[in-house]
N, C-alpha and C positions, 0 to 999 in steps of 0.2 A: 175719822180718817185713820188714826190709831188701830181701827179694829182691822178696818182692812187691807192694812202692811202686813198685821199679823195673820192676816188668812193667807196672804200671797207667801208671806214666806213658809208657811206649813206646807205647801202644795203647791209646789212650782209647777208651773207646765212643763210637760213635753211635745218636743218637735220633734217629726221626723222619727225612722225607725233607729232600734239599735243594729247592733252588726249581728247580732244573735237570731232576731227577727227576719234579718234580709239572709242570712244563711240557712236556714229553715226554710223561709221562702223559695231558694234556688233549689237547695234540693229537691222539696218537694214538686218544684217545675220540673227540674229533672228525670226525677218515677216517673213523671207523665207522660214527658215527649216519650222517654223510652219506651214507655209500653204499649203507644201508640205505634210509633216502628215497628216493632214486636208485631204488635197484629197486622198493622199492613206487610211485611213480608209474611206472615202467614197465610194472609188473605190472595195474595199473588202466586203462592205457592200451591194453594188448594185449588185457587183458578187454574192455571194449568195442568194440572192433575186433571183435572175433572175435562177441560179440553183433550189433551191426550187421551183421555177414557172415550169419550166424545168421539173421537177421528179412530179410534179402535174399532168401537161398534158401528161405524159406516163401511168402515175397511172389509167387516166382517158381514155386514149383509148384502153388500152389493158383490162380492164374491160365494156369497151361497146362491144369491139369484143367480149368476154367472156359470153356477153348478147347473142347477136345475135347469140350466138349458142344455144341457149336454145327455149322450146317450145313456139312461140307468147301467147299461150292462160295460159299458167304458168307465165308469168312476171310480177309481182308485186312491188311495193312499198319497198327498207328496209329500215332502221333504220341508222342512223350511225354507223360507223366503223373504230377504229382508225386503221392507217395502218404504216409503217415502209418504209422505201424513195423508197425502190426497189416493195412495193404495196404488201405486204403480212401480215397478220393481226398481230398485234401487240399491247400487254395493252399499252406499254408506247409509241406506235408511236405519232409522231406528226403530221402528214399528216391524215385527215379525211374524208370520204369517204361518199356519201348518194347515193341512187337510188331512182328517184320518176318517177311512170309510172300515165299520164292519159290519160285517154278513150277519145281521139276526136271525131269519129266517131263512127258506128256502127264497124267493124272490121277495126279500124284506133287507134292506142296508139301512145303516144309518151313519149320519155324516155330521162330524163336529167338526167347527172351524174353530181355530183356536187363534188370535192374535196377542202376543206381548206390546203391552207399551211403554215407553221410559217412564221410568217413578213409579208405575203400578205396581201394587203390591199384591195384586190376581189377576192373570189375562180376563181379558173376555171371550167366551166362550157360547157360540152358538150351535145346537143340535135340532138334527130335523132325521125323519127319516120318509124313505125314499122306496117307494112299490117298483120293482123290476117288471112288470108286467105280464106277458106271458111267456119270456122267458127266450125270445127271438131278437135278436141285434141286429144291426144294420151291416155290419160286420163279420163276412164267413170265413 
């Protein structure tokens, strides 16, 4: 019995953490939440980029179909246009719209639609070109 008072007292147990262990502990929980944060508001932020990218290029091709119906020898240049995310004209839209037509050839145009969208860091840009035909309009 002797021997083993003297093992207990060479190596008491321990219970429970220190305070040095539980603060290591928390911070290290800490780094973690935070960098989870961290990527979901990245993750949130790239989503809508990429939506806004998304409602650009629909803006921009149902507006070049929109062209192509129209007469080759009427298609001109406009101006900017702010537009609203679904592409319908709007003061306070954010999404921006241009048409720029040049003459390549003699009955040869071509036509780039160009839209801006919030947080883009490059419009999107769609080019097509466009045969004039024999060079008669509906229009005298």
């Amino acid at each position: 019995m002797t021997a083993r008072r003297h093992h207990t007292a060479r190596h008491p147990r321990r219970r429970g953490f220190t305070l040095v262990s539980m603060l290591v502990a928390i911070i290290l929980l800490t780094v973690g939440l935070m960098s989870l944060a961290g990527a979901n508001a990245q993750t949130v932020t790239m989503q809508t980029l990429a939506q806004n990218r998304t409602s650009a290029i629909a803006i921009a091709r149902g507006y070049l179909e929109e062209v192509r119906t129209r007469d080759p020898w009427l298609i001109t240049s406009e101006s900017a246009v702010a537009l609203s995310n679904d592409g319908q004209v709007s003061a306070g839209g954010k999404f921006v719209r241009t048409l720029t037509v040049t003459q390549t050839r003699n009955n040869l145009i071509r036509i780039d639609i160009t839209v801006v969208y919030p947080r883009g860091s490059q419009p999107v840009q769609l080019t097509t070109s466009f045969f004039r035909g024999n060079g008669l309009s509906g229009v005298r």
